[in-house]
Legacy VTK file of the C-alpha trace (Angstrom):
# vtk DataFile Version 3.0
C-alpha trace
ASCII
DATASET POLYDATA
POINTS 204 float
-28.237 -36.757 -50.109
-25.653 -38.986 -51.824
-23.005 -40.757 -49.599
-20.360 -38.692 -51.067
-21.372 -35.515 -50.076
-22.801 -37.188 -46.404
-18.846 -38.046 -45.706
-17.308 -34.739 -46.999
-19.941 -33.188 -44.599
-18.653 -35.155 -41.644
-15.266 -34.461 -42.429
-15.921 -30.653 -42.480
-17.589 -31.147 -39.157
-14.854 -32.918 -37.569
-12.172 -30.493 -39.697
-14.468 -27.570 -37.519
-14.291 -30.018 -34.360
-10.586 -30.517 -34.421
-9.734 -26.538 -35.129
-11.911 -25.315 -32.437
-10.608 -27.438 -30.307
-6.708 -26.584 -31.133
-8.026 -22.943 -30.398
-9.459 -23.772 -27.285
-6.617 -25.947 -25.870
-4.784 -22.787 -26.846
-6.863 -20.391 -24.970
-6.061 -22.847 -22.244
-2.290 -23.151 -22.482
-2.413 -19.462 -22.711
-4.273 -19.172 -19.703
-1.348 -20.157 -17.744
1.174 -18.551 -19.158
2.882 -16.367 -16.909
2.599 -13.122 -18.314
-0.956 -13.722 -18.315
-1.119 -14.767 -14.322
0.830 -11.884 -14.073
-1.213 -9.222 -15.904
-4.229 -10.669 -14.013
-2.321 -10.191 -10.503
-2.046 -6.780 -11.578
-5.617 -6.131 -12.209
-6.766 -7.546 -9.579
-4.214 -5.275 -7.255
-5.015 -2.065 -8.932
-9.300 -2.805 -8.411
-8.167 -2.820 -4.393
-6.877 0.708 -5.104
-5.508 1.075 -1.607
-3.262 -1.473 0.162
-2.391 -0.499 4.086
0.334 -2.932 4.940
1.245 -0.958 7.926
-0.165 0.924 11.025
1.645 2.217 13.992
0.203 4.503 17.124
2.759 7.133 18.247
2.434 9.681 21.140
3.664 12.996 21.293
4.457 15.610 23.579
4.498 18.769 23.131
4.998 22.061 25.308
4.378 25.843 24.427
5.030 29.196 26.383
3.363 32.695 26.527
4.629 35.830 28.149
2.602 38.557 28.755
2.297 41.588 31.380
5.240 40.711 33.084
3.314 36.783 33.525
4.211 33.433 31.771
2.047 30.549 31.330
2.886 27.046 29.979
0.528 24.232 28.238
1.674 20.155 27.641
0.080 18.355 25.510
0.301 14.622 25.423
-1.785 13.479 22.227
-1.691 9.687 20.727
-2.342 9.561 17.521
-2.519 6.272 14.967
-0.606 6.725 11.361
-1.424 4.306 8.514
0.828 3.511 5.993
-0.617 3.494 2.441
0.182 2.016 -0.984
-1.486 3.504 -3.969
-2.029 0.192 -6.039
-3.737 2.320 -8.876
-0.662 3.646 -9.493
1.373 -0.025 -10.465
1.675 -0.292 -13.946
2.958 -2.558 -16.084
5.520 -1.247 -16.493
6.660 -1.437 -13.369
6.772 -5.321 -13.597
10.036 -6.935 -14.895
9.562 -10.678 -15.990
12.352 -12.856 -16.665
11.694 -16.086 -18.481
14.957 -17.471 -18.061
15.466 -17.017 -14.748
12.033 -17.758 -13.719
11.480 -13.853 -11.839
9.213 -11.238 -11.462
10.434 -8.221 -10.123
7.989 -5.196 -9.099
9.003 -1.635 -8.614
6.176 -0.172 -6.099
5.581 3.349 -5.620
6.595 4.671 -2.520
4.343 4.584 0.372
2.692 7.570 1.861
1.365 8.527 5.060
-2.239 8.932 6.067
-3.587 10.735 9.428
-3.042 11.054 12.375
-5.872 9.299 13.688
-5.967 10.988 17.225
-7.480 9.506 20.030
-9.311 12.095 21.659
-10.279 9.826 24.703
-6.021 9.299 25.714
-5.276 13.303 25.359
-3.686 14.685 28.354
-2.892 18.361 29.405
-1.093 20.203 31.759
-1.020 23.966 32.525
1.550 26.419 34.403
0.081 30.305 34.859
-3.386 29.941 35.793
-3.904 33.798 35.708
-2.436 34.655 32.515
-4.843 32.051 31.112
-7.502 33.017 32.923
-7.263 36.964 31.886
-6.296 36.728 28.355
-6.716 34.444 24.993
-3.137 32.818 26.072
-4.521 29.130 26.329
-6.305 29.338 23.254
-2.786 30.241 21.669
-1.336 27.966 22.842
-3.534 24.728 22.437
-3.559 25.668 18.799
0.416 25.832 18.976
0.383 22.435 20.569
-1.974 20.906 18.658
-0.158 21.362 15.280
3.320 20.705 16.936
1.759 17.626 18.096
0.287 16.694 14.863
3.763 17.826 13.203
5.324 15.578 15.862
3.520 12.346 15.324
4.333 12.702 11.454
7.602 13.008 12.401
7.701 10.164 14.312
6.250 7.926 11.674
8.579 9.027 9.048
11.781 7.857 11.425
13.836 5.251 9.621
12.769 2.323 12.249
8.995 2.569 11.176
9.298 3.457 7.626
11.542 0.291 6.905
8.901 -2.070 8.984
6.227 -0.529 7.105
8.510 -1.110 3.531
8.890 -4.541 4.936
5.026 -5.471 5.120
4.015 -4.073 1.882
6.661 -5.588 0.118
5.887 -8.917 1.385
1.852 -8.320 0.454
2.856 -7.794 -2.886
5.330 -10.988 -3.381
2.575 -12.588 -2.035
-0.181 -11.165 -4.482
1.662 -12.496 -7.591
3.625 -15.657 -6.171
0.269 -17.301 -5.034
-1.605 -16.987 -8.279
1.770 -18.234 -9.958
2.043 -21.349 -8.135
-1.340 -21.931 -8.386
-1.190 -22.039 -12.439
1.702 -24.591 -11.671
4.607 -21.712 -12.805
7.878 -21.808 -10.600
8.918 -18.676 -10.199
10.694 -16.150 -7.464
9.039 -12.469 -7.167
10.829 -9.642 -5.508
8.746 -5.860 -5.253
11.117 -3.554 -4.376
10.838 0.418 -3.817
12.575 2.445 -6.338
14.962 4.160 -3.944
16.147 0.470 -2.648
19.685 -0.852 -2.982
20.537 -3.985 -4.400
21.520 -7.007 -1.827
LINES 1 205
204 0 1 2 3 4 5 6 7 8 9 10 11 12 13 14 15 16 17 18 19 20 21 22 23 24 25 26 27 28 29 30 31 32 33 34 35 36 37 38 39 40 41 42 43 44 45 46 47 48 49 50 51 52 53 54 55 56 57 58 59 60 61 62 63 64 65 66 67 68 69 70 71 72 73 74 75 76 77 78 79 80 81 82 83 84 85 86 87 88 89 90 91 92 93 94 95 96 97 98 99 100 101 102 103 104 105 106 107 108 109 110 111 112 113 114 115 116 117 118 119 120 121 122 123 124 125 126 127 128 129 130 131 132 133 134 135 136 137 138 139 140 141 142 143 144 145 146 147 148 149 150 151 152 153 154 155 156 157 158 159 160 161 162 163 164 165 166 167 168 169 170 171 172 173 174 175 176 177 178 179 180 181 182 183 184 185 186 187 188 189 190 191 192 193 194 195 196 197 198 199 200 201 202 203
């Protein structure tokens, strides 16, 4: 092999050297941009599928009547029951992430939360009964522990639907989320300020 060609050999080597390693400091650079963190913070949410930021235990009591043949009789129910508070992460979407590269901000819309139970806790159930002959001689009790049982059920839904609940539970999942994309971001060294918000919410 003549010198000649030996040098424009090594030249195309180190021509090959030189581009793959442009590409590859590319790759690199692009590894930390932040729409890339960003669209891996998403991934990564939507393979968890199910985020429960919140769960509260609520107790309710409930009371149902039956008159018959000139008798009454009464049943109370007391039933705990635990309610979780859900967020479907499979249904985030890019979409639903607002970067701004100016400002240095990621905002997320979530979808809202939804409820899941109640868990009751069988053990903690308490009754009370008025009319001991009207229950005895007809199917009045059965009425009326299914009565109280889905008033109690409807009751504990109720409960964790009330505003006070509902905005702690807002609260928690919101903060999961910041969290979920603002670590990852300052880890790749990118400054920036995330806010998730709920579609319904109203600007500060």
């Amino acid at each position: 092999m003549s010198r000649s060609l030996f040098r424009i050999l090594i030249l195309v080597v180190l021509a090959v050297g030189v581009f793959l390693g442009w590409r590859a400091w590319q790759d690199w650079q692009r590894g930390y941009e932040p729409e890339t963190v960003v669209a891996a913070s998403l991934q990564g949410l939507q393979e968890q599928n199910i985020l429960v930021p919140f769960t509260a235990r609520y107790v309710a009591v409930v009371t149902s009547t039956q008159s018959r043949l000139g008798l009454s009789a009464k049943k109370t129910l007391i039933m705990p029951g635990t309610v979780r508070y859900e967020l479907d992460l499979a249904k985030l979407k890019q979409s639903d992430l607002d970067w701004n590269a100016e400002a240095g901000t990621l905002t997320v819309t979530l979808p809202p939360l939804r409820l899941a139970g109640p868990e009751i806790d069988i053990d903690a159930i308490s009754e009370f009964r008025d009319g001991a002959i009207l229950l005895t001689l007809t199917d009045a009790e059965k009425t009326l522990d299914d009565a109280n049982r889905k008033a109690a059920q409807d009751e504990l839904i109720k409960q964790a639907r009330a505003t006070t609940p509902m905005r702690l539970a807002q609260g928690a999942a919101r903060t999961a989320i910041e969290q979920s994309f603002a670590m990852p971001l300052k880890a790749a060294g990118i400054d920036a300020k995330v806010t998730a918000r709920f579609a319904g919410d109203t600007a500060d």
